[in-house]
C-alpha positions, 0 to 999 in steps of 0.5 A: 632844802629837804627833798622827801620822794616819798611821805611814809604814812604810818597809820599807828593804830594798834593797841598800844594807841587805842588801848584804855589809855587813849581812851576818849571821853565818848568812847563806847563802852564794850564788854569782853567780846568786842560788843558795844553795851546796848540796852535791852529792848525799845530806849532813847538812850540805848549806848553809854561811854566813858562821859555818859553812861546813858546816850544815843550816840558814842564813839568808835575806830572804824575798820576803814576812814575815807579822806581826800587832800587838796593841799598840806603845808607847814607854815611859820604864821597862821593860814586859817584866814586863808594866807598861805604865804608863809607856807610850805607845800608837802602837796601843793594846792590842787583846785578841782574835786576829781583831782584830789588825793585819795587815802584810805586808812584801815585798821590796823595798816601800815601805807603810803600816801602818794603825793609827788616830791616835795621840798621843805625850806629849813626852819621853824614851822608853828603850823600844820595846815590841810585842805580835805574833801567835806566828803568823807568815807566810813566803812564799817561793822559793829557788833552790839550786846543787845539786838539792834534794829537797822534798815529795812526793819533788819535787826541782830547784833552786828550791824555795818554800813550799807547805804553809801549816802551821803548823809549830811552832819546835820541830817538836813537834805541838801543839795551839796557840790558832792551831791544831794545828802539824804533824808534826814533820819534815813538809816544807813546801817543794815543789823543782822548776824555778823557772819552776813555783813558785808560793808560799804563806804557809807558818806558824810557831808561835813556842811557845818562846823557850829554845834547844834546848827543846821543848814537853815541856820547861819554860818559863823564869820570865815567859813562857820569857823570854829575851835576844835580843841585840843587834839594832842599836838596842838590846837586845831581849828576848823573852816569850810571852804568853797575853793583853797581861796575862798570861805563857803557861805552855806551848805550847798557851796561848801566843798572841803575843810580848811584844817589847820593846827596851831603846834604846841611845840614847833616843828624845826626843819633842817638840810637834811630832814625826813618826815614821819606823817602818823594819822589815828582814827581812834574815836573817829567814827560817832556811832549815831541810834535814834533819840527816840524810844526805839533800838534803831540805829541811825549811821555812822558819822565821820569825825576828826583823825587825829594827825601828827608829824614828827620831822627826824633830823639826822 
């Protein structure tokens, strides 16, 4: 069997991977300084990306992305029923919120995620599978061509998370194993001039998974269970859980995400293999301005990273 004392986290977030050629459909449009094209003056539809040319929402790489592992495994059949009998643990299943793996990505980095040694039994993997806190963390700052408007009436054109929340996906207010989520409409950000910002880890609650439902709607079959797309190294769906074993039922008792990714090309694990864990953040954060006629932006919301395990066998 393979033993990894430790997982190398290569956080490949440099131009290369988040150049133009990376570049997804609702990625935000800037011109040459680094500014997200906004609109000049009060409008419903203040941003634009590569899809849209006129939204209230776009895309983003935050400077830092907060995340939290109860388990990691490589498994021959599909755990996102909840079977885990197949599987591999590269963290094996841990049950409470305050014993979770904590990593912070920041842009661009290079770092460890500290998990204990593992070992991998050789053969044919066609799943990746994680279990994640629904609590997740964005830390950041943007700048933006025209004045924006922020948080107490603040405005300029840079603007960074300063409430830490949490805010719910929905914008519904309720109250989560986390805590209760804020207000639905609550500005997070705080505008000014950016030699002022000074960001904070601002929180979202992913308690839903369906597009376009909210916390007084009803969950979909297993934990609101739904596709999340193609996503580069295969297919991945998505489910909330309210422990490793059992699906959430609604937004107050969903507690983490089962994340699990149907391989496009199978992971083969020999004696002696080693494991490279890249994660990117590219169009991770959703850069969220009011839909009604204004300028005023809303919060930055936490949206998938992209993951890729590369197993080197000698």
């Amino acid at each position: 069997m393979n033993k990894l004392f430790t997982l190398l986290v290569f956080l490949l977030l440099n131009g290369f991977f988040i150049g133009n050629s990376f570049a997804g459909q609702d990625t935000c449009l800037k011109n040459a300084d680094d500014e997200i094209i906004t609109v000049s003056g009060n409008s419903a539809t203040p941003v634009g990306s590569l899809s849209q040319s006129a939204s209230d929402q776009c895309s983003d790489t935050p400077d830092e992305y907060q995340l939290s592992f109860h388990m990691m495994a490589l498994c021959t059949s599909d755990p996102s029923l909840l079977d885990y009998s197949s599987c591999e643990y590269m963290l094996e299943p841990i049950a409470g919120r305050a014993d979770v793996i904590p990593h912070t990505i920041r842009f661009p980095s290079t770092g460890s995620l500290d998990i204990p040694a593992f070992t991998i039994a050789p053969g044919t993997y066609n799943y990746m599978v994680a279990i994640i806190s629904n609590k997740l963390g964005i830390k950041h700052t943007i700048k933006t061509s025209n004045t924006t408007t922020g948080a107490s009436s603040s405005d300029g054109k840079a603007c960074w998370t300063s409430n830490a929340g949490p805010s719910g996906i929905s914008n519904d207010e309720a109250d989560t194993p986390h805590g209760a989520t804020v207000e639905g409409g609550t500005q997070m950000l705080t505008c000014g001039a950016i030699a002022d910002a000074a960001p904070v880890f601002s929180y979202e609650i992913i308690n839903v998974m369906s597009d376009g439902t909210n916390c007084s709607g009803t969950y979909a079959a297993n934990g609101d269970r739904g596709s999340m797309g193609v996503i580069g190294n295969g297919t991945a769906y998505a489910s909330l859980l309210q422990t490793n074993s059992a699906f959430a039922t609604d937004c107050e008792d969903a507690d983490r995400i089962l994340w699990t990714i149907s391989l496009t090309t199978p992971l083969v694990v020999g004696p002696a293999s080693a494991f490279e864990f890249n994660m990117r953040t590219a169009d991770s954060v959703s850069v969220d301005f009011s839909n009604s006629s204004d300028t005023n932006i809303i919060k930055m919301g936490a949206d998938p990273i992209q993951t890729f395990l590369n197993v080197i066998n000698p």
